[in-house]
C-alpha positions in Angstrom: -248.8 -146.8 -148.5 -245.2 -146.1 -147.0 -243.0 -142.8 -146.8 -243.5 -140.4 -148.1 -247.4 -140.4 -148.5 -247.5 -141.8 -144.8 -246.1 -139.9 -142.1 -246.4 -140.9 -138.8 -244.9 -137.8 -137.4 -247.6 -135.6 -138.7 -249.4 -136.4 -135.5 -246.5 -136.2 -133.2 -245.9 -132.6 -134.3 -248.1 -130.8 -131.0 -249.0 -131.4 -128.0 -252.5 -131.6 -129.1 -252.3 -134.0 -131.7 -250.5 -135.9 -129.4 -253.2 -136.0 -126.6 -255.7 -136.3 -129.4 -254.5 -139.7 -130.4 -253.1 -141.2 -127.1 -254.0 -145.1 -127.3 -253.8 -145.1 -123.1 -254.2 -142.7 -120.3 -253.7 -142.5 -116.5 -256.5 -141.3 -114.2 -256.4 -140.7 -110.7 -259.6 -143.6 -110.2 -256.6 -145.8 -111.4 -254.3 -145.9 -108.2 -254.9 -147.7 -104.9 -252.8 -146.0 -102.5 -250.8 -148.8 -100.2 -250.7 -148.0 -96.5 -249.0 -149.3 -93.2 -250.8 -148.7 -89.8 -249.7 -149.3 -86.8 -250.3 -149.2 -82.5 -249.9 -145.2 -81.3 -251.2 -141.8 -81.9 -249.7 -139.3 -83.9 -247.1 -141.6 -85.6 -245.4 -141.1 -89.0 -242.9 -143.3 -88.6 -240.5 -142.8 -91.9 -238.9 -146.0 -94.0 -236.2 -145.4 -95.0 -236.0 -147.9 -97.9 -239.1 -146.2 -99.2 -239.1 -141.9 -99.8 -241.8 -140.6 -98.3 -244.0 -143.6 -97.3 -244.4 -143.8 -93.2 -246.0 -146.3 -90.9 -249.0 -144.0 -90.0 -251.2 -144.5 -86.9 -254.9 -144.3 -86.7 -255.9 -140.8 -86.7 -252.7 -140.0 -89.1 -254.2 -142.5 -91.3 -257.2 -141.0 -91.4 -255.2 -137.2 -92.6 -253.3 -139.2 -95.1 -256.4 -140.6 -96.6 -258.5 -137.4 -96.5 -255.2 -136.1 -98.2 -255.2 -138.3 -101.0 -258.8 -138.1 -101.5 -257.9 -134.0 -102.2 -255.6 -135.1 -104.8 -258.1 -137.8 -106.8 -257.2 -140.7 -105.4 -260.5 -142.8 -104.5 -259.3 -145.9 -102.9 -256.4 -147.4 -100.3 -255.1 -151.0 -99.3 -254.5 -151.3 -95.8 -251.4 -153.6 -94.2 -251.3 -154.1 -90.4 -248.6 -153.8 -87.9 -249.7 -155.5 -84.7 -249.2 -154.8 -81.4 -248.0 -158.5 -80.6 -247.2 -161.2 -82.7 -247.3 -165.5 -82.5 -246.8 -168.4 -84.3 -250.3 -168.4 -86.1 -251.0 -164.6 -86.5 -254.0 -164.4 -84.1 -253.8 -160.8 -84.1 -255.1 -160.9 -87.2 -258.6 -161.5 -86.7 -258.5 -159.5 -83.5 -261.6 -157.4 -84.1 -260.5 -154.4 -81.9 -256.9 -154.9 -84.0 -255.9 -151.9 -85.5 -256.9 -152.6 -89.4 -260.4 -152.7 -88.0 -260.1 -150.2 -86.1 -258.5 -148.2 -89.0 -261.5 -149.5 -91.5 -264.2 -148.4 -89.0 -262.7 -145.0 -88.5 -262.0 -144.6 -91.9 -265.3 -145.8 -93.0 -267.1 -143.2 -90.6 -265.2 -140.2 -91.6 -264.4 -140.8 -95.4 -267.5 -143.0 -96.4 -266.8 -142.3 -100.1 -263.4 -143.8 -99.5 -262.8 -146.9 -101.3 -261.1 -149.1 -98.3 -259.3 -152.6 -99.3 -257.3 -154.8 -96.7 -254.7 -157.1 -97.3 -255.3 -160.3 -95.8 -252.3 -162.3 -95.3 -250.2 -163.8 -91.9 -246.9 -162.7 -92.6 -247.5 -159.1 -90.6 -249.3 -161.0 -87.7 -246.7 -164.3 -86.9 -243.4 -164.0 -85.1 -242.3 -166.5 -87.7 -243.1 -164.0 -90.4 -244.2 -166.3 -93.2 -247.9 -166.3 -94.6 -249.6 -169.0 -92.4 -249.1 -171.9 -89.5 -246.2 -173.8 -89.4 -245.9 -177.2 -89.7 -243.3 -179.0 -90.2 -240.8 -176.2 -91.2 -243.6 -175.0 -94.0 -246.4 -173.5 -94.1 -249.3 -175.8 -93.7 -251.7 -174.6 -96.6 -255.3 -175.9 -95.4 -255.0 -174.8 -91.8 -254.0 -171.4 -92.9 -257.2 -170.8 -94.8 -259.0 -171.3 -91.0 -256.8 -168.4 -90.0 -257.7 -166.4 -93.1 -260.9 -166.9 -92.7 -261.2 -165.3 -89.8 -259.2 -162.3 -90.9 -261.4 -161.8 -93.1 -264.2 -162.1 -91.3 -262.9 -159.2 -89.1 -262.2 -156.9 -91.7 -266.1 -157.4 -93.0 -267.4 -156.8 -89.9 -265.6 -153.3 -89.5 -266.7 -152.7 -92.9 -264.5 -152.7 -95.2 -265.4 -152.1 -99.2 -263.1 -155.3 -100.2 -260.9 -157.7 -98.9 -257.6 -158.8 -100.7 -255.6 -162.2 -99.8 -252.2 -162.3 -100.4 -251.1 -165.2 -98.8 -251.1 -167.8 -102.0 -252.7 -170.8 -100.4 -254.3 -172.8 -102.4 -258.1 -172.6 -102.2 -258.2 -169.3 -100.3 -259.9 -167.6 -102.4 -263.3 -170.9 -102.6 -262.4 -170.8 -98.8 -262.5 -167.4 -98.0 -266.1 -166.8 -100.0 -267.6 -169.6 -98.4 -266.8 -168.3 -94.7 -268.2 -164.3 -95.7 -271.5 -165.8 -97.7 -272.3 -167.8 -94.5 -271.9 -164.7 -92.4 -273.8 -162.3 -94.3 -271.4 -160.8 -96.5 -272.4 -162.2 -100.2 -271.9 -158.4 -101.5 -267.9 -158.0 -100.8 -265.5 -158.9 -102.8 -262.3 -160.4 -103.1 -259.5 -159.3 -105.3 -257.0 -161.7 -105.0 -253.5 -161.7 -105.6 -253.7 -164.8 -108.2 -250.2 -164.4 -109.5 -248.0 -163.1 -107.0 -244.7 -164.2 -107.7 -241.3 -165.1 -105.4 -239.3 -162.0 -106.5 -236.9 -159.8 -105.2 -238.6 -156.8 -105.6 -240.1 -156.6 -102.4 -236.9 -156.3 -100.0 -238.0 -152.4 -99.0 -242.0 -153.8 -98.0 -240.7 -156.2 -95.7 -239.0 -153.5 -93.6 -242.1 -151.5 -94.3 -244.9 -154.1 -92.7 -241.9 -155.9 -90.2 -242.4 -159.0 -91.8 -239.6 -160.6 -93.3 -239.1 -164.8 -92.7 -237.4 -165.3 -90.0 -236.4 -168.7 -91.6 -236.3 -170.0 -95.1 -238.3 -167.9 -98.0 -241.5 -168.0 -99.0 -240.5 -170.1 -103.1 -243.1 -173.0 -101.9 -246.0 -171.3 -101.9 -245.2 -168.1 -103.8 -244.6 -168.3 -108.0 -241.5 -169.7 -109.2 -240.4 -166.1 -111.3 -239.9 -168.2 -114.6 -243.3 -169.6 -114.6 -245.8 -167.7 -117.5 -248.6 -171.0 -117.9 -248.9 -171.6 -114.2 -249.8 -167.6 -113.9 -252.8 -168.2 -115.9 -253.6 -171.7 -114.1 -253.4 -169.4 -110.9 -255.3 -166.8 -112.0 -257.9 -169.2 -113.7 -258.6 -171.1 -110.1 -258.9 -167.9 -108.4 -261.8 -166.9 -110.4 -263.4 -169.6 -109.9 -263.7 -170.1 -107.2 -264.8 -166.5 -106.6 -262.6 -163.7 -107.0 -263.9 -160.7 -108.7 -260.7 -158.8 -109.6 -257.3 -160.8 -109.9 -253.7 -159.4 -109.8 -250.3 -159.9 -111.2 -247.6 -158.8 -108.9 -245.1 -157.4 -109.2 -245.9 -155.3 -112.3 -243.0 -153.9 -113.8 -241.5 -157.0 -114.4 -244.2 -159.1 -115.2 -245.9 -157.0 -117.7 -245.5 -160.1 -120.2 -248.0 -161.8 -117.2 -250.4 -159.2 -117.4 -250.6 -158.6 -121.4 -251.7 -162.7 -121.3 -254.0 -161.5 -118.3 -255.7 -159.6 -119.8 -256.0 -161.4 -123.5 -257.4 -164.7 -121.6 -259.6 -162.9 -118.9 -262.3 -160.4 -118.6 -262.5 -160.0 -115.1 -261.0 -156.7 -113.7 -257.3 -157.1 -113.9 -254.8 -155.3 -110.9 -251.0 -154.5 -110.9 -249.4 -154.0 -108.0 -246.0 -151.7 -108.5 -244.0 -153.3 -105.3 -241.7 -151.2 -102.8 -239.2 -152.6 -105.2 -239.9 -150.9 -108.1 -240.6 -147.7 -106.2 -237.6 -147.5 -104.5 -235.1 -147.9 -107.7 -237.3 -144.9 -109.0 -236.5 -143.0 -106.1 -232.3 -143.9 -105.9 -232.4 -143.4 -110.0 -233.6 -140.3 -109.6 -232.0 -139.1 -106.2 -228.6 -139.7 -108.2 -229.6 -137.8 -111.2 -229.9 -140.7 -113.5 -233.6 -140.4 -114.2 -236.5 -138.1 -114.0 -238.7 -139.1 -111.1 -241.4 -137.6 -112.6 -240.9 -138.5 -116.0 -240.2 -142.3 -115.0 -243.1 -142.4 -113.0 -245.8 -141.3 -115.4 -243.9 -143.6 -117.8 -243.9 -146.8 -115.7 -247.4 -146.1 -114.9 -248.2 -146.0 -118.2 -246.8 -149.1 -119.4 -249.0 -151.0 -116.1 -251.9 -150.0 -117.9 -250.6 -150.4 -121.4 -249.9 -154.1 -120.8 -254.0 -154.4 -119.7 -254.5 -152.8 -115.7 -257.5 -151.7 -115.1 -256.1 -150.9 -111.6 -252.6 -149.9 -110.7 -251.4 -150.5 -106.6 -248.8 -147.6 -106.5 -247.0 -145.8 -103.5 -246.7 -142.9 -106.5 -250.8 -142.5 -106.2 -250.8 -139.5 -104.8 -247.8 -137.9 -106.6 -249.1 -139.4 -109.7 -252.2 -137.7 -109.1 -251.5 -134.7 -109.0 -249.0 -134.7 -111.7 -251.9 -135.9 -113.8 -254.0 -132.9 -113.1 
């Protein structure tokens, strides 16, 4: 029946109606906050490319999390700034390196705390790509030695889950082989299946210190106009072992994680990049948007598209707008 027996308005009309027949909502268990930690005490170290996300230290890690556990958010990513860095990352798997040494802490005072770490080279080598060099590329099956063992570390400081980033191929069968022979059959791995070569993350690079110092990283990251190789991607990653997959970025690749989420039933992530965040921020800093407004919107349209999980540096404002 159309107009003017059907109405669609007729629900629009209050507030309530509205809430009443909401096809998706936002909660606070949706976000995983994204932090950077590096060498030092007492250090918020601002980005500028980034509004009000810092380079923390240990113990201001540890007041940021406690922080955004007060608001609702239950669970962080960690990224690693390293003292020293070399040409295969071997900072990475130092066990006394500060992402263990922030997963311990964090584990010991905020047990409920939901800790993930990003395992990846690109923080760790002076080169700053995702794995050894050979050749002038990155040499795929001897980097998933070196992620192996930075995994490895992480699980013995107990952390809750361990995240590659890197996009090797096989990192993922690789990387569960090496914890099951150690012990550690119960963690799991959400991998970042389709992470793709974009330009949307300019603003993390400054925020980890990582760009390439030659080349880019189009040879092992996805080519941005690729939709069937995303689900090959994410298809190999499962299994081989992963137990929650992600598209990054989100915002736009939603198209990426509407298939997702049709094809798969394994818990699906988004990760809203430093990109995305920051053109929020200068929209909004110029009067052109409504941070708030855009935010809860963007947000929205992640889980729309299928996210059962959103990576956002808007958790905790998002949060507590969500109250």
């Amino acid at each position: 029946m159309g107009f003017p027996l059907t109405r669609l308005r007729r629900l629009r009309r209050t507030a309530a109606f509205r809430d009443m027949v909401r096809e998706t909502s936002l909660d606070p268990a949706d976000f995983i906050l994204p932090l950077f930690v590096r060498p030092g005490t007492n250090v918020r170290k601002d980005i500028p490319s980034m509004p009000g996300v810092c380079q923390l230290s240990v113990d201001t890690l540890v007041e940021e999390c406690r922080a955004a556990m007060d608001d609702g958010v239950r669970a962080v990513i960690l990224f690693g700034i390293p003292e020293r860095k070399d040409a295969t990352g071997s900072s990475a798997w130092d066990e006394d390196g500060v992402i263990p040494r922030s997963v311990r802490e964090l584990k010991s005072v905020l047990p409920d705390l939901v800790v993930i770490t990003d395992v990846c080279m690109c923080e760790y080598t002076d080169h700053g790509h995702c794995g050894a060099i050979k050749d002038g590329d990155v040499d795929n099956d001897a980097t998933l030695e070196l992620l192996a063992k930075e995994s490895l570390a992480h699980a013995r400081a107990g952390v809750d889950m361990v995240a590659p980033s890197d996009m090797m191929d096989g990192r993922i069968g690789f990387i569960r082989k090496a914890l099951d022979a150690e012990g550690f059959t119960g963690l799991p791995i959400m991998s970042y299946a389709a992470k793709y070569a974009s330009g949307f993350y300019g603003p993390f690079r400054d925020a980890a210190e990582s760009p390439p110092q030659f080349g880019d990283r189009r040879s092992y990251q996805m080519d941005p106009a690729n939709a069937r190789e995303a689900m090959r991607e994410i298809a190999l990653d499962i299994g081989e072992g992963a137990d929650i997959v992600m598209v990054k970025p989100a915002m736009p690749y939603l198209d990426i994680l509407r298939e997702a989420r049709v094809r798969f039933e394994v818990p699906l992530a988004a990760y809203q990049v430093s990109g995305e965040y920051a053109m929020i921020h200068a929209a909004a800093r110029n009067g052109w948007l409504d941070l708030d407004t855009i935010m809860v919107e963007s947000l929205t349209a992640i889980k729309r598209a299928g996210a059962d999980m959103i990576l956002t540096y808007f958790a905790r404002d998002a949060a507590r707008k969500l109250r």
